[in-house]
N, C-alpha and C positions, 0 to 999 in steps of 0.2 A: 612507571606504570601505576596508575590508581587503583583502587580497588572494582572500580564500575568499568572499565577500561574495557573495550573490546574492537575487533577490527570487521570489517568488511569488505569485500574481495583487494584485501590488500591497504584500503584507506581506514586510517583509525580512526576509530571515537571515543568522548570523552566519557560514554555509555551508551547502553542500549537502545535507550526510548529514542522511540521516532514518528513524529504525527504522521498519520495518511493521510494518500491524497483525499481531495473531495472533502475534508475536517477541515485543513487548516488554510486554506485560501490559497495565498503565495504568500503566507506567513508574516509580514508586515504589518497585516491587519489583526496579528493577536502581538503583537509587539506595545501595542497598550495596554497590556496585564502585565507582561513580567518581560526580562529579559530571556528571548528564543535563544539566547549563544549557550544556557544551560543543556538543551537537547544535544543527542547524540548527533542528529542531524533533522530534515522533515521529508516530505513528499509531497512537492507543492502541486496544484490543483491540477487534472489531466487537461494533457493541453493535445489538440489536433490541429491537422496541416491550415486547416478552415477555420473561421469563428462559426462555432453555436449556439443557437438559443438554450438547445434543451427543450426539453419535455414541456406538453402542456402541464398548467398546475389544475389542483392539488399532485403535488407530487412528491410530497413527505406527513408519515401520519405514523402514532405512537403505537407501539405494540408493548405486551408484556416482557418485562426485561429485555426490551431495546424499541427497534423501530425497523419501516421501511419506506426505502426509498428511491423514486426513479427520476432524479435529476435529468440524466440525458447527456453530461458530458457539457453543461456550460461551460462556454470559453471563451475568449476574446481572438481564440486562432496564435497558430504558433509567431509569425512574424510581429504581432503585438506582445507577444511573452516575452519577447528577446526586448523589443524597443522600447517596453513602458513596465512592465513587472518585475523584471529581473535588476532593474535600476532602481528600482525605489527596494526590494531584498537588500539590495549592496550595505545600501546605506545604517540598515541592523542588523545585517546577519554577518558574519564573517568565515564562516566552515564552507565547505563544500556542502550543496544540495543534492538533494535526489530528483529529477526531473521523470515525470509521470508522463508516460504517452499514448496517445490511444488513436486508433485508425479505423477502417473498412477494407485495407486491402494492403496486401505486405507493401506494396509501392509506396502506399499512405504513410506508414509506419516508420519503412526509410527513409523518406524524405524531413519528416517531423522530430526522427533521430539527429540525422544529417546536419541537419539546420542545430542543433541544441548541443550537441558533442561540442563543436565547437566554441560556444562558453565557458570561459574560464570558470566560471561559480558552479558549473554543475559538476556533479563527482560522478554521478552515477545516471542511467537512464535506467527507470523501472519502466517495462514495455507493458502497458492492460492489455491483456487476451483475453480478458474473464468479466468483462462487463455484461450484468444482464437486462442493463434498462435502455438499451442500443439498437436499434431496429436495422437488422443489415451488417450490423459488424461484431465490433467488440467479444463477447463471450463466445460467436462461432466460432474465432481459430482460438481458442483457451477448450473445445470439448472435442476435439480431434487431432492427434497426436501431428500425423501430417502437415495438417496448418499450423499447430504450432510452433513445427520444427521451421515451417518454409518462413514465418514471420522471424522469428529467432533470425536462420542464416542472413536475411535480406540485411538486417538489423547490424547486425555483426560485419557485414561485407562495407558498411559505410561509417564506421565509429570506431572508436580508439578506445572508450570508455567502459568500463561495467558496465554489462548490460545485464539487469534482472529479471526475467520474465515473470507476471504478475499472474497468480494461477487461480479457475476459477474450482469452486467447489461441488459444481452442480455436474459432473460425469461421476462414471459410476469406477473406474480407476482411476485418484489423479496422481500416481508416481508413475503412471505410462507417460500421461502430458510431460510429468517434470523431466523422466528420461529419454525424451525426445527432445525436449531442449536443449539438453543436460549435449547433450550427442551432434547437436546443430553449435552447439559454440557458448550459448550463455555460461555466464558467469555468476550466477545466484537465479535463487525464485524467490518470489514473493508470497504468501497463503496464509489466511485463505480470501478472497474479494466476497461480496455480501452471498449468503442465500437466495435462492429464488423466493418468493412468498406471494401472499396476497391478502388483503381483506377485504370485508361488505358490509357495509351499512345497513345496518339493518330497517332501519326508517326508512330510507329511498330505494333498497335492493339493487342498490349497483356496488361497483368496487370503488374503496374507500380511495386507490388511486387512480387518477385519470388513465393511465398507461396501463391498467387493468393490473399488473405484477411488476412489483419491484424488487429491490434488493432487501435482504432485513439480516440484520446488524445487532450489535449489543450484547452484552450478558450472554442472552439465551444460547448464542452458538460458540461460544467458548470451549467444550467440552468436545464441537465437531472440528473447530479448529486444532483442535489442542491435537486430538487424534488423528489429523493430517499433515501436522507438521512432525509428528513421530512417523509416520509412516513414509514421507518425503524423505525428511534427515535421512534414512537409513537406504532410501533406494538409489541415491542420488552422491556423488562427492561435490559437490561443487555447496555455498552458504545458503540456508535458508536462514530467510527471513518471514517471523511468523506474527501472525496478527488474527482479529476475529473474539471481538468482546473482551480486549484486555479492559481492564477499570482497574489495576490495582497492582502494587509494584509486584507483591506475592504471585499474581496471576504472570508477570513481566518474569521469575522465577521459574515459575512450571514449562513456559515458554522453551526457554533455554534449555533446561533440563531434558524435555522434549527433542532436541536437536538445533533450535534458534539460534544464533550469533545473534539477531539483533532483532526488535519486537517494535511489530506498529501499533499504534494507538488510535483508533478512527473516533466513533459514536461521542466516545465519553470526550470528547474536547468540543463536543456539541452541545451537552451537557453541563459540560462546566468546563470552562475556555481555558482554566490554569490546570487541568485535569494531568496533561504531563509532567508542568514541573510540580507538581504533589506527589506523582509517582515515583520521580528520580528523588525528590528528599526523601521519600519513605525506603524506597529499597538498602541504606545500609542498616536501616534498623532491622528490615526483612529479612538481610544478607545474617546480620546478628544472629537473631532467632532460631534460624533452620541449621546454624555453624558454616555458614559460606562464607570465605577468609575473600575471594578474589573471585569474579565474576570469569575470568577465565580458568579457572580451574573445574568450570560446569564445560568447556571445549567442546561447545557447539553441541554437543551430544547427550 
C-alpha cells in the first residue's frame, strides 16, 4: 500500500483525486494533456436513459472565485455511452470508472443503471439526485428524503455495483437526505453538487444565464462543502465522497480530514485541464508538511 492509497466501497485506488462529472467529458478527451491512469479514478459525463441537448446558451458565465452554470445534462443518451464513449475510454484508461447517472423518474434512473452495471469498465454508479439546472427532475428527488430513498432502492434492486448517491446542497438538512439513502441500500454519497445562484447584467437587466439560475461552483463554496461533508461523515456509516471547490491538494487534505475517503475535483479542471494531476503530484509534499505519513491514517474521518 502506497502512501496516497485509499479504498472505495471496497474498490482500491491509487489515491484520492477523482474528476467530476460534467469536468471531464468521458475522459479521453483530457488524455492529450497527461496520462488519466495517474487519477484515482474519474466520473465521466452524466449520462441519461435519452440523448440531450441541454440548456439553451448562454449557459456558463464567470463568478467571483468560481462560476455558474446550467448545462442541462448534455449527452449523447445512455445506449450511445456503452457503444461509442466507453470504447474509445478503454483504449487510455485502464482502472475502473465511476459512471454518473441522472434521470426524471426512479424508473429513468433504473433503467440507465441497469443498462451501465453491466460494463465491465465501470466500478461504480454515482446516481445525480441533486442537479439544479433540470427542469422536471434531477435536484427534486436529492431535496426530499422520500424520493431520495425511492431512487436509491429502485437503483439498488437492479445493479450489482456501488452505488453512490450524488447529494444536492440546496435543502435545509442534507444528512436526513444521506440517511435515507443510507437506510434504502446505497453504498456511498457523493457532496456536495453545485449551489443554486444567479446573475444579471446589468447593461441589458436580464439574467446573465439563459436558464435564469444555475449551478455555481468553484473556490467560493468550499468552506459550505467542506462543512457538509463533516456533518454527513458523522450521520451516515456508509463512504463519503466530498467535493465542491477543491483547487489544491491541501484543500484534497481538509477533505479527508472532514470525513472523505475520496475527493472530486470539478471547476478547476475547467480551468486548467491538468488541474488533477498537479494535485496528486502536490499532495506528498502536503502530506510532508502537516506530518501525514499515509493517507489512510486520516480513516475517512
Amino acid at each position: 500500500m502506497g502512501r496516497l492509497t485509499t479504498s472505495l466501497c471496497g474498490i482500491g485506488l491509487d489515491n484520492p483525486v477523482i474528476p467530476a462529472s460534467g469536468t471531464f467529458g468521458f475522459g479521453y478527451e483530457f488524455a492529450q494533456w497527461y496520462d488519466i491512469n495517474c487519477l484515482g479514478t474519474f466520473s465521466f459525463k452524466g449520462t441519461t436513459k435519452d440523448p440531450r441537448f441541454g440548456n439553451p446558451t448562454p449557459r456558463i458565465a464567470e463568478c467571483p472565485a468560481g462560476m455558474i452554470n446550467a448545462v442541462g445534462l448534455q449527452n449523447p443518451g445512455v445506449d450511445k455511452v456503452i457503444a461509442e464513449e466507453l470504447p474509445k475510454l478503454k483504449e487510455v484508461f485502464r482502472k475502473p470508472v465511476m459512471a454518473n447517472v441522472s434521470g426524471f423518474s426512479a424508473e429513468d434512473y433504473a433503467y440507465t443503471c441497469e443498462k451501465l452495471d453491466r460494463e465491465e469498465q465501470v466500478g461504480w454508479l454515482e446516481v445525480n439526485i441533486s442537479c439544479p439546472n433540470v427542469h422536471g427532475g434531477g435536484m427534486s428527488f436529492g431535496t426530499d428524503p422520500k424520493a431520495a430513498a425511492e431512487v436509491t432502492a429502485a437503483v439498488k434492486k437492479v445493479t450489482a455495483k456501488p452505488v453512490i448517491m450524488k447529494l444536492s446542497p440546496n435543502v435545509t438538512d442534507i444528512t436526513a437526505i444521506a440517511k435515507a439513502c443510507e437506510d434504502a441500500g446505497a453504498d456511498g454519497v457523493s457532496l456536495i453538487n453545485t449551489l443554486q445562484g444567479m446573475r444579471i447584467d446589468l447593461r441589458t437587466r436580464k439574467p446573465v444565464i439563459r436558464n435564469v439560475m444555475g449551478g455555481v461552483s468553484g473556490p467560493a463554496v468550499f468552506p459550505v462543502a467542506l462543512r457538509m461533508v463533516w456533518q454527513v461523515s458523522r450521520a451516515v456509516k456508509i463512504p463519503v465522497v466530498g467535493m465542491g471547490g477543491v483547487t489544491t491538494a491541501e484543500d484534497v487534505l481538509e477533505m479527508m480530514m472532514a470525513g472523505a475517503c475520496a475527493v472530486e475535483v470539478g471547476a478547476a479542471n475547467l480551468a486548467d485541464p491538468c488541474a488533477c494531476k498537479r494535485i496528486i503530484e502536490d499532495l506528498p509534499a502536503a502530506m510532508d508538511k502537516y506530518g501525514i505519513k499515509t493517507l489512510e491514517e486520516l480513516g475517512g474521518k
